[in-house]
N, CA and C of each residue as an Amber inpcrd file, in Angstrom:
protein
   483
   0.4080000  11.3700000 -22.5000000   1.0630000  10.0860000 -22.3730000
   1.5560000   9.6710000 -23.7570000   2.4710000   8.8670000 -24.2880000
   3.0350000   8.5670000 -25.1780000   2.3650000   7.6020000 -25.7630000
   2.7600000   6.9980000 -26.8850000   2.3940000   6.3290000 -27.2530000
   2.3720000   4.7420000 -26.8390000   3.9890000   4.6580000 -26.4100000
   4.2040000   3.7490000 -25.8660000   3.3630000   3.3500000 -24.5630000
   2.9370000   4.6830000 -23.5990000   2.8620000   4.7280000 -22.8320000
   1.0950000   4.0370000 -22.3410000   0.6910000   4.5480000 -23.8090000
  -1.0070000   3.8980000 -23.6450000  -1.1350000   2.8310000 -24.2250000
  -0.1760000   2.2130000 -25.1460000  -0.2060000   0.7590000 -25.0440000
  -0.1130000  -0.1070000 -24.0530000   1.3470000   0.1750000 -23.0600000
   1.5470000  -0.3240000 -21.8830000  -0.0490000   0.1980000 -20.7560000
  -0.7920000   1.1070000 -20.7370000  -1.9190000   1.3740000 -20.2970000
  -3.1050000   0.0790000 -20.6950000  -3.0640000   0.1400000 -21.9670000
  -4.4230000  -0.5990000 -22.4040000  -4.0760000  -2.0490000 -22.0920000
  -2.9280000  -2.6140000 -22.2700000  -2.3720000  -3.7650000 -21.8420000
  -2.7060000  -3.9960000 -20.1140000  -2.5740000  -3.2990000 -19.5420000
  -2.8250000  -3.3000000 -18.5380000  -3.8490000  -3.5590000 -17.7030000
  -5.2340000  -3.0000000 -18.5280000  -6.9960000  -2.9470000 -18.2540000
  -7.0220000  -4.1470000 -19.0570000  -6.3070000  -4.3720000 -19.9850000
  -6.9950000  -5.6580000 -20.5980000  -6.4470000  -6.8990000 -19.5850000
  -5.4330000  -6.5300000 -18.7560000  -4.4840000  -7.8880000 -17.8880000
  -5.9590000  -7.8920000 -16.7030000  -6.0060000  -6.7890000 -16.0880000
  -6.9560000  -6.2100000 -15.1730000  -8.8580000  -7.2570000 -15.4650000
  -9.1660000  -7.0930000 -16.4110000 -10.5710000  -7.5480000 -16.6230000
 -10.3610000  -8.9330000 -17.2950000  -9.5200000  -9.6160000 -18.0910000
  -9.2450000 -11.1650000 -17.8760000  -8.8050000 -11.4940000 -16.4180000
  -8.0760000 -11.1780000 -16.4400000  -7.0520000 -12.2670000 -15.0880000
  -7.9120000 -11.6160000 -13.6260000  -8.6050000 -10.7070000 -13.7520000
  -9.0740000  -9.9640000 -12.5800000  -8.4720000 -10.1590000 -11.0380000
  -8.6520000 -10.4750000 -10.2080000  -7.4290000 -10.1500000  -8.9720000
  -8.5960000  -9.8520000  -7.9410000  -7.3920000  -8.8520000  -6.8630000
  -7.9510000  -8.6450000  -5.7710000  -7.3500000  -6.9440000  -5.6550000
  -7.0590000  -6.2740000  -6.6700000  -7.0520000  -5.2550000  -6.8270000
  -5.4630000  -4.6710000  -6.5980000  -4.7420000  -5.7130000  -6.0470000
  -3.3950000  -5.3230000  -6.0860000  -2.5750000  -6.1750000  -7.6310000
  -1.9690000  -5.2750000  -7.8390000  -1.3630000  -5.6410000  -9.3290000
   0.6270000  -5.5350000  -9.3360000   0.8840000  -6.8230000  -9.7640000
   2.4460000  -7.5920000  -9.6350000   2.6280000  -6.7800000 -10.8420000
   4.0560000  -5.9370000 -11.1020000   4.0680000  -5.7190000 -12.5830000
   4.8320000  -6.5310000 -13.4710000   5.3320000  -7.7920000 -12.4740000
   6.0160000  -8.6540000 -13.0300000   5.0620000 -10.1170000 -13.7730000
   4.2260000 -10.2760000 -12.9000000   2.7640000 -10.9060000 -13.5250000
   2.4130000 -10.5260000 -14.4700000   2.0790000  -8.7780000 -14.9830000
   1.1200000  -8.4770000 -15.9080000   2.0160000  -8.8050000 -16.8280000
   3.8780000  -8.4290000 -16.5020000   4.6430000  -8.0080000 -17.7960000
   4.7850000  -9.3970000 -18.2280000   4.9610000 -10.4310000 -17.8140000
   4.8130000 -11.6590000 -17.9190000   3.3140000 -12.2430000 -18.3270000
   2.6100000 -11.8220000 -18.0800000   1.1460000 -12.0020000 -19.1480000
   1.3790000 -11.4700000 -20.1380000   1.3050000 -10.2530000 -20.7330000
   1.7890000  -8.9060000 -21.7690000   2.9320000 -10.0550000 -22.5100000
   3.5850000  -9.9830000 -22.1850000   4.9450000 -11.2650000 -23.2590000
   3.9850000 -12.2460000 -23.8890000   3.4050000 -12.8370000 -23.1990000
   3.3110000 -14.6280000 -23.2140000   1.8510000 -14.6910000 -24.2490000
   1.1940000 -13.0960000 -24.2020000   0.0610000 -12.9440000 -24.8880000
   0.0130000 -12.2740000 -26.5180000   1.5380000 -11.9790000 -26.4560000
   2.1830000 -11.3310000 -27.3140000   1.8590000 -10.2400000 -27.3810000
   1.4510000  -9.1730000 -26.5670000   1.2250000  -7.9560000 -26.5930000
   2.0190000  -6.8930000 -26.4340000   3.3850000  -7.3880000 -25.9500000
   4.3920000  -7.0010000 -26.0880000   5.9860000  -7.6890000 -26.1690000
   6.4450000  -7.0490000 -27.2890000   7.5110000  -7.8310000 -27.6860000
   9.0190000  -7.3960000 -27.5260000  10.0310000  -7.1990000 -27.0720000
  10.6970000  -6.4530000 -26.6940000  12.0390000  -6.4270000 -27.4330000
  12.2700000  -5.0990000 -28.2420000  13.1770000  -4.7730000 -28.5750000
  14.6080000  -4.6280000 -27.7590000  15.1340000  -4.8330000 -29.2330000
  16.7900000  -4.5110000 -28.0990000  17.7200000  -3.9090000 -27.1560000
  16.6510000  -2.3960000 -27.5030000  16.9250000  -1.5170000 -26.4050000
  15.8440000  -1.5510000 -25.4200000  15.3030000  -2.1160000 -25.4700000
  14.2990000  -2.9740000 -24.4700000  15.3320000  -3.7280000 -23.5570000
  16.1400000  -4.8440000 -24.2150000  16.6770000  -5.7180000 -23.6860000
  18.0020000  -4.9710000 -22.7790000  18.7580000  -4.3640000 -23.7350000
  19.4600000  -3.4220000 -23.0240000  19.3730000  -2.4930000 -21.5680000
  18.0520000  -1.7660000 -21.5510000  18.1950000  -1.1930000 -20.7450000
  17.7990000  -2.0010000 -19.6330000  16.8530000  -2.8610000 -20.1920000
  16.5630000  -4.4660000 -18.5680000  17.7250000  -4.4740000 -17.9240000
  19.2510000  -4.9660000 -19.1130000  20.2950000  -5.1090000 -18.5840000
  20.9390000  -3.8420000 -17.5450000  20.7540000  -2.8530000 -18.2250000
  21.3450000  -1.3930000 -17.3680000  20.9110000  -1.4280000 -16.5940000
  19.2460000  -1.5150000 -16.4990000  18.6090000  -1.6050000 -15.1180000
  19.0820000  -2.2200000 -13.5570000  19.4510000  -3.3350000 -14.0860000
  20.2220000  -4.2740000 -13.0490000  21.6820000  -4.1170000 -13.0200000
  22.0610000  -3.6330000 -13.8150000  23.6110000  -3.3850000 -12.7080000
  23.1860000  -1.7500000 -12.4050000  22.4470000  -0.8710000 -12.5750000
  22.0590000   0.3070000 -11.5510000  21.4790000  -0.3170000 -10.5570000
  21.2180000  -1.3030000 -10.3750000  20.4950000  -2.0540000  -9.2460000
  21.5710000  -2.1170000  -8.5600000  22.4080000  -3.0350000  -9.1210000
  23.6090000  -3.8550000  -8.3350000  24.6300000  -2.6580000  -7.6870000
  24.6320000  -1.3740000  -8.5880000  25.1860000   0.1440000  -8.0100000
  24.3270000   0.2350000  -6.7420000  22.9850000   0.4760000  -6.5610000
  22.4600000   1.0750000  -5.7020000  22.7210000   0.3870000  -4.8740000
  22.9070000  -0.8280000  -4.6710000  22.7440000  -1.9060000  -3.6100000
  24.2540000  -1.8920000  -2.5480000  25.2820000  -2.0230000  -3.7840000
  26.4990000  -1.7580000  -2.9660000  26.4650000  -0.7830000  -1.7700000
  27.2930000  -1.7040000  -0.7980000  27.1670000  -0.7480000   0.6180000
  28.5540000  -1.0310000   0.7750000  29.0510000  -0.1100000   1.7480000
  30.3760000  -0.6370000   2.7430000  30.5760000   0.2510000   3.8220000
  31.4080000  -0.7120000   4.7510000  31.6650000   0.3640000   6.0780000
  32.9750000   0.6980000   6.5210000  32.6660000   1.7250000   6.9680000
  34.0240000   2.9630000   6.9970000  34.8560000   2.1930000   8.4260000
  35.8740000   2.8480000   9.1240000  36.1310000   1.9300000   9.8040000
  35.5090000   2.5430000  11.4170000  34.8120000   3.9670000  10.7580000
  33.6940000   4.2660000  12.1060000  32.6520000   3.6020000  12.4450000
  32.2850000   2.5450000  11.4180000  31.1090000   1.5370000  11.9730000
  30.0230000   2.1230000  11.0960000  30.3580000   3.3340000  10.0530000
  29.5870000   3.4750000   9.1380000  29.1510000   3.2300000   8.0270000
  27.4840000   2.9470000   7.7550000  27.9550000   1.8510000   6.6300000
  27.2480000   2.8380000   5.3640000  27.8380000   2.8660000   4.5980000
  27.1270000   4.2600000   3.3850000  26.9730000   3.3270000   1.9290000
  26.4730000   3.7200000   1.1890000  26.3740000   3.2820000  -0.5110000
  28.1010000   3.8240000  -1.1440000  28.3490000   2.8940000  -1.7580000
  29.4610000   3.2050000  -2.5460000  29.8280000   3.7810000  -3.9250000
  28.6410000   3.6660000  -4.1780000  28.6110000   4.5860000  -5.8090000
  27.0220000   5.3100000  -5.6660000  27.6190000   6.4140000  -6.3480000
  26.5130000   7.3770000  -6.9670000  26.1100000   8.1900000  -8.0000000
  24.9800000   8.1480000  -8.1950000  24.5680000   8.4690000  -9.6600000
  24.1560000   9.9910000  -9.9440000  24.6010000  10.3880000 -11.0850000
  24.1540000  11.5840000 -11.1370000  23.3880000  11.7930000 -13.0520000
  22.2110000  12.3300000 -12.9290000  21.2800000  12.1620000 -13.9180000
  21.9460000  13.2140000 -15.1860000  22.4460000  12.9030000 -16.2120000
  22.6530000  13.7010000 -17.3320000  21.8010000  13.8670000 -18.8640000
  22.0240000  15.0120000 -19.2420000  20.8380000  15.1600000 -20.4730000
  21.4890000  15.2240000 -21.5170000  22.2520000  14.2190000 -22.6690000
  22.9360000  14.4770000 -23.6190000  22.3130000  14.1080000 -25.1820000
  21.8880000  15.1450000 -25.7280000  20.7420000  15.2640000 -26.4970000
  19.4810000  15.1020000 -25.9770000  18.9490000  14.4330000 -26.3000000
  17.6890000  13.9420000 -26.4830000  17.1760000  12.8020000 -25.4890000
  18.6050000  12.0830000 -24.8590000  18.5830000  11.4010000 -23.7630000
  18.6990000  11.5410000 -22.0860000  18.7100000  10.7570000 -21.4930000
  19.1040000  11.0450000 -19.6110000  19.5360000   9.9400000 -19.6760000
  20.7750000  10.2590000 -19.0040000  21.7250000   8.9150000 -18.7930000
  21.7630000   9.5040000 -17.2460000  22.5490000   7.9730000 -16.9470000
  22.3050000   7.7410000 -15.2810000  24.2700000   7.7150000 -14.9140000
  25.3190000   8.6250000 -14.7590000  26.3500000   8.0120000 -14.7930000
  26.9070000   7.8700000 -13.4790000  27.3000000   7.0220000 -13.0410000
  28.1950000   6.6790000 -11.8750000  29.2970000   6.6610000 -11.6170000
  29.6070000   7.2090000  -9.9590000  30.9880000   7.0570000  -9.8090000
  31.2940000   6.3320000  -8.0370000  31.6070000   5.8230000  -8.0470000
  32.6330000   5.1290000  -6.8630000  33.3070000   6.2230000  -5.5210000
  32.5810000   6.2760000  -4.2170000  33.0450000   7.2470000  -3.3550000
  34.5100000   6.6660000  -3.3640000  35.3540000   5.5970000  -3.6900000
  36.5130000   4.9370000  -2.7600000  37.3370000   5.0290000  -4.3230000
  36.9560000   5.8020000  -5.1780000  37.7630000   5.6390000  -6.3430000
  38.0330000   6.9330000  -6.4850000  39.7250000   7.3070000  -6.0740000
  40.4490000   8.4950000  -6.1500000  40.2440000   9.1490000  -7.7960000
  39.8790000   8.9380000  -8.6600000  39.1550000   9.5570000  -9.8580000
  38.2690000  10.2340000 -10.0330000  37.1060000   9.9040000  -9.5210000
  35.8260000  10.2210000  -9.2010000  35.8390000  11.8470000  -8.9650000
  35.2520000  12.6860000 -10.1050000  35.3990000  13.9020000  -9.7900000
  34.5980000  14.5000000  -8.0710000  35.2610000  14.8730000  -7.6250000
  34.3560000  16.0220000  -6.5500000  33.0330000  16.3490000  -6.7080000
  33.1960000  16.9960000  -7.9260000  31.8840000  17.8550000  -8.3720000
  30.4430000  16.5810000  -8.5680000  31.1240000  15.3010000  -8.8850000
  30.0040000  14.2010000  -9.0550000  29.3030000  14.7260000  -7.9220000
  29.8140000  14.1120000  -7.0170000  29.2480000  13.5770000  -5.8770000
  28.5720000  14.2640000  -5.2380000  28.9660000  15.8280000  -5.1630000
  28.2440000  17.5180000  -4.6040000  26.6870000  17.4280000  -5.7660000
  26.3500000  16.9450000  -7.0610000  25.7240000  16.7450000  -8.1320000
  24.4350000  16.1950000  -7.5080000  25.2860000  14.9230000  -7.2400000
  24.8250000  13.5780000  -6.5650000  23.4310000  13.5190000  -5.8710000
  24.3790000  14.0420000  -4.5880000  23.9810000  14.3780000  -3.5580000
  22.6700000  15.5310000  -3.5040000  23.0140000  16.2250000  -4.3990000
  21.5970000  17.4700000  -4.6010000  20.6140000  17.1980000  -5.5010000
  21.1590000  15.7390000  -6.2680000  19.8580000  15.2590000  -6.8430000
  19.0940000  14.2530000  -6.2410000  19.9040000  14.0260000  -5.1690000
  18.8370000  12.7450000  -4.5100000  18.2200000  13.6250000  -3.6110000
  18.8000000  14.6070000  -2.8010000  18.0150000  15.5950000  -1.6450000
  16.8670000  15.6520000  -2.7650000  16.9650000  16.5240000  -3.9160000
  15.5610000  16.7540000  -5.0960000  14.5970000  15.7370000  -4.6530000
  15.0270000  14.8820000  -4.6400000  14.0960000  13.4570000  -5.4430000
  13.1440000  13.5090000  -3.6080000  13.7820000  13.1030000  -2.6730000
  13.3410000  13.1740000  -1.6690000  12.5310000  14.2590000  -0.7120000
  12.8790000  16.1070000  -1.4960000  11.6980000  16.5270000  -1.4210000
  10.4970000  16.4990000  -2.5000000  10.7480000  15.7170000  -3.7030000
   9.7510000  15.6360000  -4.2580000   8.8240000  14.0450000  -3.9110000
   9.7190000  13.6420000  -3.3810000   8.6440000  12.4510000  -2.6620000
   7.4480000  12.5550000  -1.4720000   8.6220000  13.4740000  -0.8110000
   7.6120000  14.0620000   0.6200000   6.1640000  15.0740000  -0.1220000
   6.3400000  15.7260000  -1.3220000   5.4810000  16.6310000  -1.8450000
   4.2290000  15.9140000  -2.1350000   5.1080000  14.4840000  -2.9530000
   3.7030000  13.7360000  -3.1220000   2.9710000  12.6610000  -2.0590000
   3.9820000  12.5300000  -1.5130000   3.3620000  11.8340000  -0.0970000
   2.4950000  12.6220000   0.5070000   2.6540000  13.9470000   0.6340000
   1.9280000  15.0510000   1.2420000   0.3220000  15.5530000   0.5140000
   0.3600000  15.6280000  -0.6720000  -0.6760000  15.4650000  -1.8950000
  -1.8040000  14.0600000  -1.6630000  -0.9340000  12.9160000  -1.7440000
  -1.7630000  11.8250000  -1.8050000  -2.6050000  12.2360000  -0.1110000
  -1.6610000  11.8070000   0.7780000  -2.4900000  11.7490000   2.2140000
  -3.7050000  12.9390000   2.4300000  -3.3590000  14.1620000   1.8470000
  -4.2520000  15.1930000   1.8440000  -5.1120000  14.6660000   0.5850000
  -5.2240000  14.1390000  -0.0870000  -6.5100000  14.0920000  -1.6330000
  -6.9470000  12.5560000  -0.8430000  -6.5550000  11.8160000   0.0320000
  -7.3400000  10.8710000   0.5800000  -7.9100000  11.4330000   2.2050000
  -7.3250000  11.6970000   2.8120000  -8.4770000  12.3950000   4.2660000
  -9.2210000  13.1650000   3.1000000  -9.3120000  13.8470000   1.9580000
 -10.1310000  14.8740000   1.7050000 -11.2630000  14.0000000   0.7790000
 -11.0770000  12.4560000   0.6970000 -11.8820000  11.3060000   0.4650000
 -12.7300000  11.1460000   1.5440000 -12.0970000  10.6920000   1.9550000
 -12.8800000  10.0880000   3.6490000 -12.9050000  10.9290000   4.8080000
 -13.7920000  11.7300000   4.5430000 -13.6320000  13.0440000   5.6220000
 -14.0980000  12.3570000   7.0880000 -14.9980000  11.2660000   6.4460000
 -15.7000000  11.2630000   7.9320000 -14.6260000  10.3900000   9.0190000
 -13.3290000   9.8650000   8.1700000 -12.4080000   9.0600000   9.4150000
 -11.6830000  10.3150000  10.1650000 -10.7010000   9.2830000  11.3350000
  -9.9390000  10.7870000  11.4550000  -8.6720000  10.5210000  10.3340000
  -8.1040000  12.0370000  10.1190000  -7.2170000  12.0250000   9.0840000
  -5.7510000  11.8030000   9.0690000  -5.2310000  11.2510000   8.0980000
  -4.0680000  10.0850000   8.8180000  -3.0310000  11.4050000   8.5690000
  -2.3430000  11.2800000   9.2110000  -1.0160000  12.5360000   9.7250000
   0.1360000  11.9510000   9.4800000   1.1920000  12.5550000   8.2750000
   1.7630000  12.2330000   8.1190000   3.3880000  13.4510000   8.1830000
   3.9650000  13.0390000   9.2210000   5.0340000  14.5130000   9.8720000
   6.4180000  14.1780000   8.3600000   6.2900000  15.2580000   8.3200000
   7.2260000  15.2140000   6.8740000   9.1750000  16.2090000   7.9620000
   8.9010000  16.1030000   8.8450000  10.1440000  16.8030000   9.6690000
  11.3810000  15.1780000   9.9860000  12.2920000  15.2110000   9.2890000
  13.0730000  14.1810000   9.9640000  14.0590000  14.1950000  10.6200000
  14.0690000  15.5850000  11.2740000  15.7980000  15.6160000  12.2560000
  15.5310000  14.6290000  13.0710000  14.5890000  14.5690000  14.1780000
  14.7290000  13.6570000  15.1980000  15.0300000  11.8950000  14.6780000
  14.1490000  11.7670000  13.7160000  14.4210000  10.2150000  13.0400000
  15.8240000   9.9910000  12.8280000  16.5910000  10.9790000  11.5500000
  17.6440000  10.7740000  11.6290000  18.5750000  10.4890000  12.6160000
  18.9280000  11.7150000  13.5070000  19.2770000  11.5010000  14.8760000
  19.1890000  10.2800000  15.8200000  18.3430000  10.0290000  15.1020000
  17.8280000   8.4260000  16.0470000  18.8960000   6.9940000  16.0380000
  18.4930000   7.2940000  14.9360000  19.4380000   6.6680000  13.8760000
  21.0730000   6.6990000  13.7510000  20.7690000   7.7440000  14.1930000
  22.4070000   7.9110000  14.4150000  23.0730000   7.3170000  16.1090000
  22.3080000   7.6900000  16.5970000  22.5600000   7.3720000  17.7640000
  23.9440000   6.3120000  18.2720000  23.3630000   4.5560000  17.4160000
  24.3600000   4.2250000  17.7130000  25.5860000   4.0280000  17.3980000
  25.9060000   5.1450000  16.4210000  27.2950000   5.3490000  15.7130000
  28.2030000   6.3250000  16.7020000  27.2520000   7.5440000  17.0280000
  27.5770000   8.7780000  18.1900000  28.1850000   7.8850000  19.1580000
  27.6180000   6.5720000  19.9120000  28.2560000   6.1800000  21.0080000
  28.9900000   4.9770000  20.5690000  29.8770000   4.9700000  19.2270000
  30.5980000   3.9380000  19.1290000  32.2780000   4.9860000  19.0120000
  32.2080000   6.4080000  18.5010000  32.6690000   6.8520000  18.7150000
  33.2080000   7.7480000  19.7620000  32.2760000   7.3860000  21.3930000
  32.8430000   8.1940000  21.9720000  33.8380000   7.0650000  22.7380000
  33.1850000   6.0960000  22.4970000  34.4250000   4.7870000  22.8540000
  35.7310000   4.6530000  22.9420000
């Protein structure tokens, strides 16, 4: 862990054993304790990336619908490594600029992200039934054609209209 990273840690056990709780933890509470206690003070690229943060927000959030009744995200991000950094850059499905190749990028980095979610979804549920052996063990189906499909459903019958 970094350095940064076990400060923001120890800050954390110390928010944890003052303010104590009910075991669920706001990270907007602690980070807002952490400020106000002066335990952390936030630099400019601190401030900056808060800002980036929220218009990648305001990216992710954008939706619109096609005139099939489909409604998709309108920009997408694709993760780059230039030096020493990862930048997040975006492009606009409805903006004739927008290289091709983004979006093919895109698209195979979010599939990534989503089998690496199911991996750890799959990890956690197995390292907890393998906690509590004596319940029964919670089952979690990692297959989503049928969901999707489901889902789709009422687009399939807006087009056979």
């Amino acid at each position: 862990m970094s350095a940064y990273g076990n400060q923001v840690k120890a800050y954390i056990e110390r928010y944890k054993s003052e303010v104590g709780g009910d075991g669920l933890l706001d990270p907007h509470a602690v980070a807002e304790w952490a400020y106000k206690n002066g335990l952390h003070k936030p630099s400019i690229r601190t401030v900056v990336d808060a800002i980036a943060s929220d218009i990648s927000q305001y990216f992710r959030e954008e939706y619109r619908t096609n005139e099939d009744g489909q409604r998709y995200r309108a920009k997408h991000a694709v993760r780059v490594t230039k030096g020493d950094r990862t930048l997040s850059l975006w492009a606009d499905m409805d903006d004739d600029k927008a290289p091709r190749a983004h979006f093919v990028r895109s698209f195979a980095q979010r599939r990534q992200q989503i089998v690496g979610d199911c991996f750890q979804l799959k990890t956690d549920v197995d390292v907890y039934n393998g906690k509590y052996q004596e319940n029964e063990p919670i089952q979690v189906p990692l297959n989503f054609t049928l969901d999707v499909e489901e889902l789709q459903l009422p687009l399939k019958g807006r087009k056979a209209a």
